[in-house]
Every structure is written in C-alpha cells, then in structure tokens.
C-alpha positions as a printed Julia matrix, in Angstrom:
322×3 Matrix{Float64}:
 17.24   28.53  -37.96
 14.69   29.38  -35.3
 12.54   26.92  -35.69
 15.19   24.39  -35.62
 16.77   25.48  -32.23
 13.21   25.85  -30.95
 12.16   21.98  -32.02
 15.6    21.15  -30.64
 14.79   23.07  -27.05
 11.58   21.25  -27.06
 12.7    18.08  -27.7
 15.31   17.96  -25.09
 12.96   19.54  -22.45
 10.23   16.82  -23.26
 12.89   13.94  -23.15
 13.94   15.65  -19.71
 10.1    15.07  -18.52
 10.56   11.26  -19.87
 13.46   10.45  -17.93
 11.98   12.12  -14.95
  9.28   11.11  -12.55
  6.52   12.98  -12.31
  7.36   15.31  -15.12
  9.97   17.65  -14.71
  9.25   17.05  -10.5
 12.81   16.57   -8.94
 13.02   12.71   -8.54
 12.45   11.79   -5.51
  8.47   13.31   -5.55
  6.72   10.54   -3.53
  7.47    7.77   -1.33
  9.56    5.05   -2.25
  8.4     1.74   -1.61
 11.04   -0.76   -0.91
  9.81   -4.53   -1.22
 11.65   -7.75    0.47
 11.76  -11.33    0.33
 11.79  -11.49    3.88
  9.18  -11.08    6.98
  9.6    -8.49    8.9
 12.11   -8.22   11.85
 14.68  -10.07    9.83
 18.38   -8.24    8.76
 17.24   -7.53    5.3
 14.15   -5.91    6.93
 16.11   -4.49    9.02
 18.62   -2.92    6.71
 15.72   -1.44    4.26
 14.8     0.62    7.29
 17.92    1.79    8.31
 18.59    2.88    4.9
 15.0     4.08    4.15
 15.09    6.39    7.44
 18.6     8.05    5.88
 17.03    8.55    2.62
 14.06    9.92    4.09
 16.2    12.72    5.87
 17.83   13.11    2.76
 14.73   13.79    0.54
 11.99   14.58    2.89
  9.59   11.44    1.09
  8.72    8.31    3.57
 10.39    5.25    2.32
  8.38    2.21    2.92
  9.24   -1.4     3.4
  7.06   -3.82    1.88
  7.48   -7.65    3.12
  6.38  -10.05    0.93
  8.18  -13.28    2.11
  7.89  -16.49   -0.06
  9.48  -19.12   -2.5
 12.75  -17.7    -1.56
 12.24  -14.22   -2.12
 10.78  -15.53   -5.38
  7.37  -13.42   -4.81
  9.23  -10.23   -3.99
 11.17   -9.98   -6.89
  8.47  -11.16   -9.49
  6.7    -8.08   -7.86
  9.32   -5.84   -8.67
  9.75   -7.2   -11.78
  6.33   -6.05  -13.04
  6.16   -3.06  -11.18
  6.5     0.74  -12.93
  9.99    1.1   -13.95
  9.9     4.59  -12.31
 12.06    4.49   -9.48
  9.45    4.11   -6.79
  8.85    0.32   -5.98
 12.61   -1.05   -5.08
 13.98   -4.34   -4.61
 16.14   -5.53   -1.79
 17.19   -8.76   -1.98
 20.3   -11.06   -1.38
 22.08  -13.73   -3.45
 19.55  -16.03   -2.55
 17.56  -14.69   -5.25
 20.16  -13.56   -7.66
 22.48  -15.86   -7.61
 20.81  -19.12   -6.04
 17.37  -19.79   -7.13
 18.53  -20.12  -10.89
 20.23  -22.93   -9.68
 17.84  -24.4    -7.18
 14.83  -24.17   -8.89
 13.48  -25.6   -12.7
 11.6   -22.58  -13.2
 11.25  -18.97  -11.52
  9.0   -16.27  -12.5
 11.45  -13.62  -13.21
 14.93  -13.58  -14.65
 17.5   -12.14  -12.01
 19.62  -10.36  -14.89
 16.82   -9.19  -17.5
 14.3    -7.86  -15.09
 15.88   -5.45  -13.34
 18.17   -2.26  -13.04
 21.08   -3.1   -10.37
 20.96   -0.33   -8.13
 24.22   -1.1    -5.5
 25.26   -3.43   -3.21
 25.24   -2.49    0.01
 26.8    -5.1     2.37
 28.46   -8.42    2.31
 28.1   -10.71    5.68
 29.53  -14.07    6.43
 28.56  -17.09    8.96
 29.7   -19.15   11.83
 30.07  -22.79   11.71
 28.39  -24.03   14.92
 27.98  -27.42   16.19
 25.49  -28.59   19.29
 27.71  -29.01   22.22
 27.52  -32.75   22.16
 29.71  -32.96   19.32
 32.88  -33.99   20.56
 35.19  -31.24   17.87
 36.1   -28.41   19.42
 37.64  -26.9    16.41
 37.13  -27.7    12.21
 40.1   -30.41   11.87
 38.29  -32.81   14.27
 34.53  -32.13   12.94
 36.23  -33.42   10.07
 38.29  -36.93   11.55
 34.81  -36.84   13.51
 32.7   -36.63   10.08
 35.25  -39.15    8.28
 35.23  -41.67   11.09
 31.39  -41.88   10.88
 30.66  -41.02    6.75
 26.83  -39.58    7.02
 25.98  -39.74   10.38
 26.2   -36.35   11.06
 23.17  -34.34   10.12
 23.38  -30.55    9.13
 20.74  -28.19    9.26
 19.73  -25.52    7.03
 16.99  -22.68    6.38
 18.75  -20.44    3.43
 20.44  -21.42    0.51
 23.35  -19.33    1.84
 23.74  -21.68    5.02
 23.08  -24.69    2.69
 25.73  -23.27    0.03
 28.57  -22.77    2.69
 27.93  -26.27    4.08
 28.22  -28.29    1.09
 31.31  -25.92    0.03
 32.93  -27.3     3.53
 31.48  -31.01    2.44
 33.55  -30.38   -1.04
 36.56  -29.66    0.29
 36.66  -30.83    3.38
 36.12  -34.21    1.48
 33.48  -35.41    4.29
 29.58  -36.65    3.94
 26.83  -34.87    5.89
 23.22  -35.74    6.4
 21.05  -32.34    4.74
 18.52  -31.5     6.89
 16.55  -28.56    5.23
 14.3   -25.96    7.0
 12.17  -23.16    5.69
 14.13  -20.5     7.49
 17.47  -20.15   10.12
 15.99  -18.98   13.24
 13.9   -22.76   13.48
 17.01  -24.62   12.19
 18.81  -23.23   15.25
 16.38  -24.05   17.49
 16.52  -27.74   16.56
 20.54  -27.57   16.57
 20.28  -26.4    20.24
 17.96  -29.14   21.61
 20.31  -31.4    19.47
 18.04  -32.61   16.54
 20.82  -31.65   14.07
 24.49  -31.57   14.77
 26.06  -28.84   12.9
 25.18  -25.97   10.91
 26.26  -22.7     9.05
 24.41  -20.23    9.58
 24.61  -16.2     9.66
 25.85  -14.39   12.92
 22.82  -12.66   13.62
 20.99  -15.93   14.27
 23.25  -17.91   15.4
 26.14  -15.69   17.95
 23.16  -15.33   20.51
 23.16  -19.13   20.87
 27.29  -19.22   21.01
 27.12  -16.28   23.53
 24.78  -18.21   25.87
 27.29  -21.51   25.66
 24.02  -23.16   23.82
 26.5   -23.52   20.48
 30.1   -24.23   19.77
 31.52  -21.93   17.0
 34.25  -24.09   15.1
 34.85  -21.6    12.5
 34.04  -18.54   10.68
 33.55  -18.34    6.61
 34.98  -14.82    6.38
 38.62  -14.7     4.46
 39.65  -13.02    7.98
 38.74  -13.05   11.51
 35.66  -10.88   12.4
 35.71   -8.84   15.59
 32.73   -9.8    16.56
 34.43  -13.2    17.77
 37.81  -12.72   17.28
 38.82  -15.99   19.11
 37.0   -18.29   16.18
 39.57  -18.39   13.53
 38.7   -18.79    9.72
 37.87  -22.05    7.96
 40.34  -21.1     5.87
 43.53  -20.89    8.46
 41.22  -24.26    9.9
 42.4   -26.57    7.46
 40.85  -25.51    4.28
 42.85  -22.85    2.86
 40.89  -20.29    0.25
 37.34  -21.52    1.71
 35.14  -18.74    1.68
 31.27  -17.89    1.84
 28.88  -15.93    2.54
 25.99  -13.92    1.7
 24.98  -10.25    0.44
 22.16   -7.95    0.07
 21.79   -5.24   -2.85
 19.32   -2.75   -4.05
 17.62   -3.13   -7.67
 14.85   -1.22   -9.93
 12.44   -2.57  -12.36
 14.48   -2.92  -15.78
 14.1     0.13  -17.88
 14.38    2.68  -14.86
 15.56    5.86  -16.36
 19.52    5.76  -15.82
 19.58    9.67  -13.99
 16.72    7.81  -11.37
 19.18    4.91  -10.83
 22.41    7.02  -10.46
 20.26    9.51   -8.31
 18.94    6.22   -6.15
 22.97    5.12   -5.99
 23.89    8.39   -4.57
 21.11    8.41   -2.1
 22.49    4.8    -1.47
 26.08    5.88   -0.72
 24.76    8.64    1.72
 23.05    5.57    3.75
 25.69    3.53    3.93
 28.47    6.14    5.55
 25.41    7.28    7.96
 26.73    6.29   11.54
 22.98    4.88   12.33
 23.54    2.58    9.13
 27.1     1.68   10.07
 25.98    0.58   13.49
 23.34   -1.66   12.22
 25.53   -3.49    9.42
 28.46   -3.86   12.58
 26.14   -5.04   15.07
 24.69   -8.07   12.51
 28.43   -9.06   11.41
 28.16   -7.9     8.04
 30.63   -4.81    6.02
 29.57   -1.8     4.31
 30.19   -2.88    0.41
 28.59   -0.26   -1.75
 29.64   -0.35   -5.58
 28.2     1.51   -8.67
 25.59   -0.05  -10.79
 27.93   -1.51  -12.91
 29.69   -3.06  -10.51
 26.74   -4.83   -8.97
 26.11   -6.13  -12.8
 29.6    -7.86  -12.96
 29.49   -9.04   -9.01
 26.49  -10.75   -9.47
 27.16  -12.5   -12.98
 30.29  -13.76  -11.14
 28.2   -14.69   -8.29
 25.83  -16.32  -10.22
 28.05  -18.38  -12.26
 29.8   -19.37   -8.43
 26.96  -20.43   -6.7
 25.75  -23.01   -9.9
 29.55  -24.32  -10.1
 29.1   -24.81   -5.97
 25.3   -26.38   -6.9
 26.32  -28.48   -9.83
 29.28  -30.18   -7.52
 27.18  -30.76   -4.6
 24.68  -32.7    -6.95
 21.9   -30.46   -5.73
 18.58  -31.24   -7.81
 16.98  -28.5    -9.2
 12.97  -28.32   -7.47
C-alpha cells in the first residue's frame, strides 16, 4: 500500500515538473519573448509593449518584443510555430494571419489552427472610409451614384488585407466597381491617397484620422456596427446605406501548439490583468480599437468563424489566391 501511494506521489510530482517550465520553477521564470508580424512602431508593436510592460510588473521577468515583419506576418508566425512549446516565445498577430492568408495565398508555411495554442484576444478595431478631397461625395450614398456613374474609374488603395477586405465588402454590397490598387503597407497607401494618386481607401484610424484631422482626407464612413467617439460626426456604413456592413480587424495572443494548458491559462490571466490596466486602456482608446479579451476557447471558435468569413468575403470578391 506504501509503495503504491509513494509511485502515485511521484508520479504526480514528476508530471507537475512536465507541465511546468523550468521544473517545478513558478511559470513565469524567464523573459517572455513576444514575436510580431509587424516593424516596429506600428499598433501591434505597440500593443505587445503595453501589455508586456503590465506583465512585467506583474511577474518581475522582461517581456520582449521581437519584430519580424514579412509575407504578411507569414515569417512571424512560422517562427512561433517551431519555437519551444514552453510558454516563452509568444505570438501576436491579427486576422491577417489567421484568418486571411489561408485565403490569399496557395501555400503558407504554417497552419493558423494546428500550430498553435490560442492564448486570448485582446482587442477588436475598425476603419474609416476616406476619400482624397477631390472626390466630389461628401458622404457614402454619393461615393456610390459617383462610383456607378463612372463603373471602374475610381481607384482604391490598399496595404493590409484588412483595408483590402472592408473595401471589396463595400464593392459587394454596395454593388459598385473599384480599381484595386495594392501597397505593401497603410502608412504609404495614405500617402499616395493624399497627393491624390488613389481616390478612396479603408484603412485603420490610427493611420488614417491624422490625415482627416489635418482636412488632408474626407471620412465618408466608419466600419464599426456603431459610431466611435473618436469621430462621432462620421456615421456608420451601415446607417450610410448599407445596413449590417461591418469590418474590421483584431489582434490576439497565441503559443506554440502543445503549450502545457496551466502555462496558457496562467498566460490568459496575466492577459486579463493587461487589458483592465489604465496604461493599456489608454493605448487601445487612443488607436480606435476596444478591449475584447475572451478565454482560450473562445479565441478557438472566433477565429474558425473568422476564418470561414474572410474566405466567403475572398471567394465573392474573386480574389486569386498568390
């Protein structure tokens, strides 16, 4: 009877030491690196940090934020794919990755369900419609007599597959036809939209209220189901004329598949502290966006409903796979 409650003792304290890092060391015991698809200085950037200094109060180990821009955030998550499934090399990313590049792209080198552990998602941020101020629409109903007057002569700009996404959503039900006008990121798509190269765009309101602020834009509509303070004058594309249009973008936190489930639960806590931190709360206000967090679970089911909504939005638009 001993021996049996002693093999038993054992066995539980060595399958303690398997689920935790660094033995039976209280997980967090080292830094956390954090890795992006993004360069540095943009809002996912940004949002790693805030979140990284909160957890770093919380825990006492540096988190670190590792940029590693490229084929859409296709090199940042192939990283974390193959990293240690330990809890200490992170993944935050947006539906570009998840929920996009399956659709945009032949082949990736990593599979946005099967490699990793979702973690939580943390915020959910919508977009302006803008046009140059040469456009003669002041509001959505006559971009789109304008764009049905003149079938394609309109160009849109693009740098994400979240501004492309919400644009050919409008083009769908809007029932108009746009010129596509692709970019490798926002910030240069805007530029050209100012200096009128392009004629409209979507785009997020980090990059693009600046612009409206400064009378270098026209804001025609916002993709949010309601009105965001930020500009509380633009009303929705929905109450515009196209009623249940919605879209936007979101960023979440994932581990390597096979993370230990305590590590990801103890990450989602950590998470949830973040997010109701006042320095966090500014940030995500400041950039348009909403707190969103969710348990891993939940992230699961979002993003296989996201996933299936952005290829039904891909397949109507007729958008070739690269």
């Amino acid at each position: 009877m001993f021996r049996r409650r002693f093999t038993a003792l054992v066995a539980t304290a060595l399958g303690t030491c398997v689920l935790s890092p660094a033995f039976a060391q209280p997980y967090p015991a080292k830094p956390i690196t954090i890795v992006i698809g993004s360069s540095p200085g943009s809002t996912t950037d940004g949002l790693a940090r805030a979140i990284g200094a909160e957890i770093t109060k919380a825990v006492g180990q540096p988190v670190i934020v590792d940029s590693r821009a490229g084929a859409s955030g296709g090199i940042a998550a192939q990283a974390v794919a193959r990293a240690a499934p330990d809890g200490y090399t992170l993944f935050m990313t947006t539906n570009t990755t998840q929920a996009a590049n399956p659709h945009l792209f032949k082949k990736i080198a990593y599979d946005p369900i099967k490699d990793f552990a979702p973690v939580s998602l943390l915020v959910k941020g919508y977009m302006l419609l803008v046009v140059n101020p040469g456009v003669k629409a002041t509001n959505v109903q006559e971009l789109i007599a304008l764009a049905k007057k003149e079938p394609g002569k309109l160009n849109f700009g693009e740098g994400s597959s979240s501004a492309r996404v919400a644009t050919e959503l409008f083009k769908q039900m809007a029932g108009v036809q746009l010129n596509h006008v692709p970019y490798k990121a926002n910030p240069p798509a805007v530029i050209d939209l100012v200096s009128g190269q392009t004629d409209l765009m979507t785009v997020d309101l980090t990059t693009s209220l600046p612009q409206v602020k400064a009378g270098k834009l026209r804001a025609l509509g916002v993709t949010s189901p309601k009105r965001t303070p930020l500009v509380p004058d633009v009303p929705t594309l929905a109450e515009s004329g196209l009623p249940g249009y919605e879209s936007g973008y979101w960023n979440a936190l994932y581990a390597p598949a096979a993370t230990p489930a305590p590590v990801v639960n103890r990450l989602n806590e950590l998470v949830h502290r973040a997010m109701a931190s006042e320095g966090v709360k500014r940030f995500v206000e400041h950039n348009g966006m909403e707190v969103a967090v969710s348990t891993p679970d939940e992230l699961a089911r979002f993003q296989q409903a996201e996933l299936d909504r952005w290829g039904r939005i891909i397949k109507a638009a007729n958008i070739q796979p690269e």
